[in-house]
MARLO-728837 format. One record per residue: x, y, z of N, C-alpha, C in turn; residue in three letters. Coordinates in pm, whole numbers, plus 50000, padded with zeros to 5 digits. Example, Ala and Ser with C-alpha at 12.3 -4.5 7.8 and 13.67 -1.06 7.14 Angstrom:
// residues 2
513194943150780512304955050780513204967050780ala;512854977550708513674989450714512905000350787ser;
//
This chain:
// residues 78
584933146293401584353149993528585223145493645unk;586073131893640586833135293719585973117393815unk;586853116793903586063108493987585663106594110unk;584213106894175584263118994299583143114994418unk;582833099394325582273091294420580673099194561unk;580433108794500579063114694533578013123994442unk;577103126394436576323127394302576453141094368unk;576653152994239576493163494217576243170894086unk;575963180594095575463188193926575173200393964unk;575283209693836575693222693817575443229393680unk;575643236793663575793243393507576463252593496unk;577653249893428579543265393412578703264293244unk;578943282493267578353286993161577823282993033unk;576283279193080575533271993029575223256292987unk;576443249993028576753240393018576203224293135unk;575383219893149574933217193227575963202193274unk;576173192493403577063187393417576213178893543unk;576473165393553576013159393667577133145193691unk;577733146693848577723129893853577043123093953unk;578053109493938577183098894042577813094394124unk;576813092094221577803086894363578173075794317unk;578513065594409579263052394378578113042394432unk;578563025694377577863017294426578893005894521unk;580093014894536580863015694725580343020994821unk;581813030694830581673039194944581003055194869unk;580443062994933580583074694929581803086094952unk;582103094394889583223105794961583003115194985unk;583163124395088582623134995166583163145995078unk;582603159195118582493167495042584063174195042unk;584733174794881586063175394890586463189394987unk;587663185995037588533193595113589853201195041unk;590223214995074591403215495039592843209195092unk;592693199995157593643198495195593493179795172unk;592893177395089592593160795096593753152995050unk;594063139795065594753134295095594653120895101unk;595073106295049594743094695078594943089495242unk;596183099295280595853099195432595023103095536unk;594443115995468593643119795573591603118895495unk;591893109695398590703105195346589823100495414unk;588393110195472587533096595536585923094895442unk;585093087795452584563082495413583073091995443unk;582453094195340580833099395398579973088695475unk;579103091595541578283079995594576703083195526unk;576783077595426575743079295271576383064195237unk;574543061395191574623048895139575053047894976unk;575343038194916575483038294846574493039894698unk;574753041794637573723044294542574073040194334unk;572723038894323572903037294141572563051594082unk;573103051993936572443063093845571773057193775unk;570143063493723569603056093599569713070693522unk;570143068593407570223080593297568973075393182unk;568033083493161567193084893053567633093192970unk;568163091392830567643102792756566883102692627unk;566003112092603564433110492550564553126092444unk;564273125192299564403134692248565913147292317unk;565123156792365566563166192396566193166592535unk;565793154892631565823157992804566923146692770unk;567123151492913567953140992999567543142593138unk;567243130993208566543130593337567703120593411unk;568263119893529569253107993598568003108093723unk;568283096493753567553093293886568693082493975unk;568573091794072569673085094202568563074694275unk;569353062394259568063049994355569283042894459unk;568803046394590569923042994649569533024994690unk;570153015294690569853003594726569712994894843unk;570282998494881570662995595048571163004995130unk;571272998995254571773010895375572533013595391unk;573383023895408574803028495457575733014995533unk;575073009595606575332999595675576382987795595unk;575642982295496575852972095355576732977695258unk;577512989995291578322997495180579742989895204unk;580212989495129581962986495171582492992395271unk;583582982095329584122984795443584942998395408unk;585073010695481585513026295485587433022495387unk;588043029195313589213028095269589853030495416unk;590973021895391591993021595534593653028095548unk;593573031395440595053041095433595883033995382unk;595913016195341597173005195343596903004295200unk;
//
């Protein structure tokens, strides 16, 4: 999946797919043109995944913990 530091999910042909944000920073929704330089930061708090799986479900639950505020300081380019 790759690593992408905000929770998303989907299903490519038939295949169902989810990730998770981070329990850092968040990252804004990718760009074509992204870059460690021109990288900035979402202002989304940080968050956990809880993954259940139970017979043939699978359920994730995003529990975010604290406030945007309490997240790590934004990456700085250095």
């Amino acid at each position: 999946m790759g690593h992408v530091h905000r929770p998303c999910s989907d299903v490519i042909h038939g295949i169902p797919y989810a990730t998770l944000g981070a329990v850092s920073f968040q990252a804004a929704v990718p760009r074509s043109a992204w870059t460690w330089d021109s990288f900035e930061q979402a202002q989304k708090a940080p968050r956990l995944g809880v993954i259940v799986i139970e017979n043939a479900n699978v359920t994730i639950q995003y529990l975010q913990f604290c406030d945007v505020t309490h997240g790590m300081t934004p990456y700085s380019g250095a």
